[in-house]
C-alpha positions as CSV (number, residue, x, y, z in Angstrom):
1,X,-12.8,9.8,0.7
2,X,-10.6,8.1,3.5
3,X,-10.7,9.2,7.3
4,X,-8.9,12.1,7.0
5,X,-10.2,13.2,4.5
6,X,-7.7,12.5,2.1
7,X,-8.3,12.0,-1.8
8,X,-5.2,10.4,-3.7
9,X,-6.4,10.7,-7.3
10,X,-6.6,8.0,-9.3
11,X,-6.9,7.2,-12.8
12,X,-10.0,6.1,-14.4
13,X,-10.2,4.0,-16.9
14,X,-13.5,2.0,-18.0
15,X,-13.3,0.4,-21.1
16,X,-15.8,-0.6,-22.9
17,X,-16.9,-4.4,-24.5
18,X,-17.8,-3.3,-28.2
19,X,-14.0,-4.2,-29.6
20,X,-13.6,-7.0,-27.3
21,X,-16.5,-8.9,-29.0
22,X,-14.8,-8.7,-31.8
23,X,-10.9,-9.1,-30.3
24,X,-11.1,-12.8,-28.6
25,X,-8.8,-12.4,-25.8
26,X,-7.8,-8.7,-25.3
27,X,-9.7,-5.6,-24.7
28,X,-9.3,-3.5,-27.3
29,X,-10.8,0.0,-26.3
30,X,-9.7,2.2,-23.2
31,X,-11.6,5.1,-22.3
32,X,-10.2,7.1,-19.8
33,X,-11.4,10.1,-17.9
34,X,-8.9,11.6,-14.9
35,X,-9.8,11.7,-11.7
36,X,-7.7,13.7,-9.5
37,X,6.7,-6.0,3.2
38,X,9.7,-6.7,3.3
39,X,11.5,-9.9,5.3
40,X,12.1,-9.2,8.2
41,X,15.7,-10.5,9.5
42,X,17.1,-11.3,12.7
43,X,20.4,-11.6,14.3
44,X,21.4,-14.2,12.9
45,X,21.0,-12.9,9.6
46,X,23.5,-10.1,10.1
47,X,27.1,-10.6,8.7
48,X,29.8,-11.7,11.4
49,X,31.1,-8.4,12.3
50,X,27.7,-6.9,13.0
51,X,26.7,-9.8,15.2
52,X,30.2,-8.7,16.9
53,X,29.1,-5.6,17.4
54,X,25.5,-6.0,18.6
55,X,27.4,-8.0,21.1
56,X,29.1,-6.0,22.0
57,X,26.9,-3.5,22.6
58,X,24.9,-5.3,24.9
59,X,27.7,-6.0,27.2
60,X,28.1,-2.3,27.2
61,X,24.6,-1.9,28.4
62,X,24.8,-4.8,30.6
63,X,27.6,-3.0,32.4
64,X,25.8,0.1,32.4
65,X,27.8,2.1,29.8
66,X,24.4,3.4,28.2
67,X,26.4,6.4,26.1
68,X,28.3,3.7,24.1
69,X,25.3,1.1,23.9
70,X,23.4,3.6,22.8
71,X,25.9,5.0,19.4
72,X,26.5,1.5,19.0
73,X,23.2,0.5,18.7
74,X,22.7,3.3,16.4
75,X,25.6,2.4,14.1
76,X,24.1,-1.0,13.9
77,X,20.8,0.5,13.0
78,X,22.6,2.5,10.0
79,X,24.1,-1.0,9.1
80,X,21.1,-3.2,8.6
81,X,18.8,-3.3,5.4
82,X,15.6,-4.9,6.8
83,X,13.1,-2.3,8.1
84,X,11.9,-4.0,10.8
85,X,15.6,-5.0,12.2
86,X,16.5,-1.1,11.8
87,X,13.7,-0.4,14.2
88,X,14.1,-3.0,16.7
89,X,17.9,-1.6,17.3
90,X,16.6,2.0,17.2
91,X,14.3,1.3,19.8
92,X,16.5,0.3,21.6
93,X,18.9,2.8,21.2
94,X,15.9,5.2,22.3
95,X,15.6,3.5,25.4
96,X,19.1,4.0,26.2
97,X,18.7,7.5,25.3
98,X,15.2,7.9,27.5
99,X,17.0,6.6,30.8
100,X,20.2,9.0,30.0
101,X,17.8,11.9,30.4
102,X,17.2,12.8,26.9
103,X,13.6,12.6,25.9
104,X,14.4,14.7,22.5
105,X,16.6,12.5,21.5
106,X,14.6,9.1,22.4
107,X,11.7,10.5,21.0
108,X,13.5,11.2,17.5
109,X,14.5,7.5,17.3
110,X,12.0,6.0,18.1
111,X,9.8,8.1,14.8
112,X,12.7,7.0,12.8
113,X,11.7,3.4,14.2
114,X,8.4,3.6,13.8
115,X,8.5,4.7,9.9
116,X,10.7,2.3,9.3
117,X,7.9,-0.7,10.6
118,X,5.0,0.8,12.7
119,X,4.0,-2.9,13.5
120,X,7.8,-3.6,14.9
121,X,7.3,-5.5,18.5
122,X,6.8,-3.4,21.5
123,X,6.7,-5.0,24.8
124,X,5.1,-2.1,27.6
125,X,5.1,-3.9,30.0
126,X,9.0,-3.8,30.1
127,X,9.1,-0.3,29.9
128,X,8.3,2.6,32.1
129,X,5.0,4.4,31.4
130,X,6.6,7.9,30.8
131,X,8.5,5.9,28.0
132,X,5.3,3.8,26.8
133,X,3.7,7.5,26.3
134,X,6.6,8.6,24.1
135,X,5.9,5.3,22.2
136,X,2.0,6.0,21.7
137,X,3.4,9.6,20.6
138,X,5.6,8.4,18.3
139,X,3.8,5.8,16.7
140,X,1.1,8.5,15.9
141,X,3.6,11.1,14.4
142,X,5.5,8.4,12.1
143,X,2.2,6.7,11.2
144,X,1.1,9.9,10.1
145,X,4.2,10.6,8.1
146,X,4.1,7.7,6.2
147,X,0.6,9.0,5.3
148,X,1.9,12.2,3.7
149,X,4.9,10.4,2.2
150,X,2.6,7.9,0.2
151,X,0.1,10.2,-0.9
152,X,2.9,12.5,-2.2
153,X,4.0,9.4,-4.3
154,X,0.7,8.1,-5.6
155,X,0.5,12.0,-6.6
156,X,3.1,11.8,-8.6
157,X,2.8,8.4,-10.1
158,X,-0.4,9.9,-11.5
159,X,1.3,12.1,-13.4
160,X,3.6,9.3,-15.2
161,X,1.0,6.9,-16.0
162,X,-0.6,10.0,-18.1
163,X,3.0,10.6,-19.4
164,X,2.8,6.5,-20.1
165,X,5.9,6.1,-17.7
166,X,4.6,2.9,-16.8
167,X,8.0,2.2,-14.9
168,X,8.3,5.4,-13.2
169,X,5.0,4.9,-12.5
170,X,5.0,1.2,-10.9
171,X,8.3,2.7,-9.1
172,X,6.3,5.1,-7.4
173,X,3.2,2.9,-6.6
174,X,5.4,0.5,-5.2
175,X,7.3,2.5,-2.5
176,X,3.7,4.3,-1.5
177,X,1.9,0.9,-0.9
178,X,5.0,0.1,1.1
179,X,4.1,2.9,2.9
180,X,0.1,2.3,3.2
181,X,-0.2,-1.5,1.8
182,X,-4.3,-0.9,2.4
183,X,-4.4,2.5,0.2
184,X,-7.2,2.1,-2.2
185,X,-6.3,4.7,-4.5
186,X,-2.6,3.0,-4.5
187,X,-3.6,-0.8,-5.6
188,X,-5.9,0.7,-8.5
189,X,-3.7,2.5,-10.2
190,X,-1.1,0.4,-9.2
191,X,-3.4,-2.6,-11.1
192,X,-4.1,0.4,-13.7
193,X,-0.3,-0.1,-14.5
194,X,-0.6,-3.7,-15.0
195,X,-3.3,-3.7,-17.5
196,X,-1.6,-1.1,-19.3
197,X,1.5,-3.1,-19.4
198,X,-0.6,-5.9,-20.6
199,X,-0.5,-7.7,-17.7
200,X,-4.1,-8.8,-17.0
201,X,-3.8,-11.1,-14.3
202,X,-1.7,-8.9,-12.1
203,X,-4.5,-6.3,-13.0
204,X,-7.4,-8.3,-12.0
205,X,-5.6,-9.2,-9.0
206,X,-5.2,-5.2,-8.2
207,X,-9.1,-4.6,-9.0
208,X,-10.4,-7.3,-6.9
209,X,-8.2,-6.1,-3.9
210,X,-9.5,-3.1,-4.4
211,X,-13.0,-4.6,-3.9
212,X,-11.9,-7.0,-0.8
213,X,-10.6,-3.3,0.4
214,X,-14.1,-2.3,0.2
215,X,-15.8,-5.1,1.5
216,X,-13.4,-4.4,4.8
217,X,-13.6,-1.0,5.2
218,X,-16.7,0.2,3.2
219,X,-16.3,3.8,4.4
220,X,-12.7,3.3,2.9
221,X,-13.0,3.0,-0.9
222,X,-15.5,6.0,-2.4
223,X,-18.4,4.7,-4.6
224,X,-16.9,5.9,-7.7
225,X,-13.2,4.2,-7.3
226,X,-15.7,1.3,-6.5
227,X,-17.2,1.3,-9.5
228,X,-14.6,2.0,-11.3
229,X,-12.9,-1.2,-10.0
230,X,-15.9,-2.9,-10.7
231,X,-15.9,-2.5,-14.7
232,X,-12.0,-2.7,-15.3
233,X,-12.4,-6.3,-13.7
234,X,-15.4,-7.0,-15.4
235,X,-13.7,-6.1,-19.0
236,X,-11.3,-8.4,-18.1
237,X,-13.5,-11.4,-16.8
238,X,-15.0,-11.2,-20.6
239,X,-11.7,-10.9,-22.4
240,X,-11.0,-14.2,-20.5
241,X,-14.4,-15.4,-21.4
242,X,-15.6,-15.6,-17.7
243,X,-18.8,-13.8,-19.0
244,X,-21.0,-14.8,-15.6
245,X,-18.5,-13.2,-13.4
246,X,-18.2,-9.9,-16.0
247,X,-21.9,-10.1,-15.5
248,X,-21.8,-9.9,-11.9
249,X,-19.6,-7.6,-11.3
250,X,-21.4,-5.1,-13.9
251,X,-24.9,-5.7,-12.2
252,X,-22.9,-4.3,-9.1
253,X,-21.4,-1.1,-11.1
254,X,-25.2,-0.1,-12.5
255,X,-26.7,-0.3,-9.0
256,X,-23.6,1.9,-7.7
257,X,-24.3,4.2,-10.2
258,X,-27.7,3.6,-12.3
259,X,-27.1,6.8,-14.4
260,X,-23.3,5.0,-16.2
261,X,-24.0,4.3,-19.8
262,X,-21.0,2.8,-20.1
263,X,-21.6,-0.1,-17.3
264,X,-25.2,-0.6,-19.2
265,X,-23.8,-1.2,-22.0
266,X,-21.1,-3.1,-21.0
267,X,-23.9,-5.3,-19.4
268,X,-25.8,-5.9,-22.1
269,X,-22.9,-6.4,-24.3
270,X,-22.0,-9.7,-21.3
271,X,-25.5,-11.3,-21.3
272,X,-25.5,-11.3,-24.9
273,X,-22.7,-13.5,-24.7
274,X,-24.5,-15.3,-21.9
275,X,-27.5,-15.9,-24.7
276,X,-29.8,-13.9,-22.4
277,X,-30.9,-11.1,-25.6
278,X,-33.9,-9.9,-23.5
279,X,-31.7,-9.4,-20.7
């Protein structure tokens, strides 16, 4: 459950180690149950015209023409592909648009900003504070936005990895941890795509993230996701023969949940390989 108590669903799937004792390298056996940034570019990046352009829209703000700095800066917001260089202008264009009297309109920009890059530079003490609010109110409004935009997608993307849209699905992921790069829910299915597409690494990369997540922000990742996270990675550890690390992370999954057959088993299936048979 995340602070606002918000539950993306996410798919479960804890496979067990019977087939992979038999299998050398790959897991064999899924059981599954459901559970329901970019560069950044500068000026100099920009082609020749636009840098004409940004130019002159400066010197129209410079000699106090703020109506034409201001569409100007807006057409060269339109015009750029990085996020955080579409927010820097727009900002900018909002300022304009703040001291011309029209809070509405400054306030709009600066949201559009703001989703674009909520981290984009913001220097207050430049600004006045009537404008520094609008920021703060802004920033809350487009942060939240991208909330509702992600979860929407992760929804979805549920959907096509039951379909086995793996594509669709890793589209979707993608463009919601854009969104929220720290979403729990979002980097396991995410790594759920991966192992399904037979990329283990990238999965065990995704299911230890999810745990460093945890670690961070233990309020952040729910015991069950946790757990969850736990036994994919373990799986893998003893596909790749890493059998003290899938023994690890299993001793971890039984004291989450002591009631799981399937991480007990999967535990004693690890330190039988580890020659421990009391164990």
């Amino acid at each position: 459950m995340h602070a606002n108590g918000r539950r993306t669903p996410s798919l479960s799937i804890v496979l067990a180690l019977a087939a992979a004792c038999a299998a050398a390298q790959t897991p064999a056996g899924v059981v599954e149950e459901e559970l329901g940034a970019e560069p950044t570019a500068t000026a100099a990046d920009a082609p020749a015209s636009d840098s004409a352009l940004e130019h002159e829209a400066e010197q129209a703000y410079a000699d106090g023409n703020l109506p034409h700095a201001m569409a100007l800066y807006r057409q060269l917001a339109e015009r750029r592909s990085a996020p955080r260089e579409r927010a820097r202008l727009l900002v900018t264009a909002s300022w304009l648009g703040f001291q011309l009297g029209d809070a509405d309109a400054a306030r709009i920009d600066l949201e559009r900003a703001l989703f674009e890059d909520p981290e984009t530079p913001f220097r207050a003490e430049v600004y006045t504070p009537e404008f520094v609010a609008l920021h703060q109110d802004a920033l809350r409004e487009a942060v939240a936005r991208r909330r509702r935009e992600a979860v929407s997608l992760f929804n979805r993307s549920v959907a096509e990895i039951s379909a086995q849209r793996y594509p669709e699905a890793r589209a979707l992921l993608l463009e919601g941890l854009r969104l929220t790069p720290d979403d729990p829910d979002g980097v396991y299915n995410l790594a759920v795509v991966d192992l399904r597409s037979g990329d283990q690494q990238a999965a065990l990369s995704g299911f230890e993230r999810v745990l460093a997540l945890e670690r961070g922000n233990p309020a952040g990742v729910s015991r069950e996701l946790k757990s969850q996270a736990l036994n994919n990675a373990a799986v893998i550890y003893f596909g790749l023969g890493q059998f003290a690390d899938a023994e690890t992370a299993l001793a971890e999954a039984v004291k989450l949940d002591p009631e799981d057959a399937k991480s007990w088993f999967n535990l004693g299936l690890t330190r039988e390989r580890l020659d421990r048979d009391d164990a």
